[in-house]
C-alpha positions, 0 to 999 in steps of 0.5 A: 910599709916598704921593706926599706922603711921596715929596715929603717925602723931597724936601724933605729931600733938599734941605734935610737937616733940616726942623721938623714945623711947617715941613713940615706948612705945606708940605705943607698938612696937620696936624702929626698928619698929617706926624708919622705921614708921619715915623714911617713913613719913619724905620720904613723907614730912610730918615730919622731921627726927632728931636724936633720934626724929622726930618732925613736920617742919614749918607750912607753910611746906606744908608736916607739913599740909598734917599730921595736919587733915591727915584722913579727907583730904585723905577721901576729896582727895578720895571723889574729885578723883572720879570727874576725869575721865581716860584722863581728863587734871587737874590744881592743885594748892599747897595746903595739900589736893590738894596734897593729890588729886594728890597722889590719881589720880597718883595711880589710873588714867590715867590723865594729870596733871599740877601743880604749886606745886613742892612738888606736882611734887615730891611727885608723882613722882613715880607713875605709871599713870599720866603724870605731867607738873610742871609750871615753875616761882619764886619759894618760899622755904617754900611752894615749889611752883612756882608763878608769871607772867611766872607761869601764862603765862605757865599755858595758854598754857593748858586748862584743865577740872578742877581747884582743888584749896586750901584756907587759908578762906572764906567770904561770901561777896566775897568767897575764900581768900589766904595770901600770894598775888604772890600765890593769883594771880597765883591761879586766873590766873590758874583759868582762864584756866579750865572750872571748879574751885573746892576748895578742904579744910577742914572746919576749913578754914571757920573759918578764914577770909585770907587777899586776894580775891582768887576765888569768890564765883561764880566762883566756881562750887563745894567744897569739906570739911568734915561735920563739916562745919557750916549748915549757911556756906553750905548753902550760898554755896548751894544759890550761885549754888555751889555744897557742897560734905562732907565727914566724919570727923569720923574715921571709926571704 
């Protein structure tokens, strides 16, 4: 993605809806120039297309929150792709920068990957490397994803290396949370097929609190966020043995 389109999906973040005009002055480029910029990121999911303007979807789109923070997840994707080696079987739940995971190993390394996540299974569809296994269940149209005792039962079929997981917060008497209780539960049935579970967030997830017990904290052997994580935070997570990797939430020059 080109550091216009970046700035683009910044724009919208903001303001949520923008004019092609409007944006093409901002940008200080032709409106066939931002046009083909909107076609792009509506094919990747992370905005919709109207006439004349383009605008952010539902927040629970999960192509909507792949846009929201975009540079600092794709650099916490890039930071746990390079956890996976050539030949390593991953679970990757649903989740904007597990999504972003899966783009980065899909381009770049020869891996099996399973996916509840039909957004997911979409989004890497054309890439040249891995192989994908999208879990069959109930699917739920927001998120996309597919949740459920026969998402679970197909999950046991695999046993994978790693578990890449998104969350909704964080508490420290018990760890991870989510909201939604179907994808919860999926989420900790995945959980049990992988020798490693790994959350993948950005630090403002530690603001919140979510409504159910996702993972534990002990279940979890390492998280990748971005420096902005409170030092109280990182270390309870460090006393608790779980491995903290930060990355930059500056861009870079």
């Amino acid at each position: 993605m080109t550091e216009r389109q970046n700035k683009i999906l910044e724009i919208l973040a903001g303001i949520r809806r923008a004019d092609v005009n409007a944006l093409a002055k901002t940008m200080n480029v032709s409106q066939v120039t931002i046009r083909k910029d909107l076609d792009y990121l509506n094919e990747l999911g992370y905005i919709k297309r109207e006439h004349g303007f383009a605008r952010f979807g539902s927040t629970e789109d999960i192509g909507t929150r792949m846009a929201i923070n975009y540079d600092i997840k794709r650099r916490i994707a890039r930071s746990a792709a390079k956890t996976v080696e050539d030949g390593e079987t991953v679970l990757i739940e649903s989740g904007s920068c597990c999504a972003l995971l899966a783009e980065e190993l899909a381009n770049y390394k020869r891996v099996t990957i399973i996916t509840n996540s039909a957004f997911i299974a979409n989004h890497i569809r054309h890439a040249p490397h891995a192989d994908v296994f999208l879990l069959g269940g109930k699917y739920q149209n927001t998120s996309q994803i597919m949740v459920g005792a026969m998402t679970s039962k197909w999950a046991e079929i695999f046993i994978s290396d790693k578990f890449f997981v998104g969350v909704n917060g964080f508490i420290e008497k018990f760890g991870f949370t989510g909201k939604d209780h179907l994808r919860v539960q999926t989420a900790r049935d995945m959980a049990q097929q992988a020798k490693h579970v790994i959350v993948l967030t950005d630090s403002d997830k530690f603001l919140n609190r979510g409504s159910e017990g996702l993972v534990r904290t002990e279940q979890v052997s390492a998280v990748f966020t971005d420096d902005r994580i409170k030092p109280e935070t990182e270390a309870f997570l460090q006393e608790k043995k779980v491995t903290v990797h930060k990355v930059s939430s500056v861009k870079a020059a």
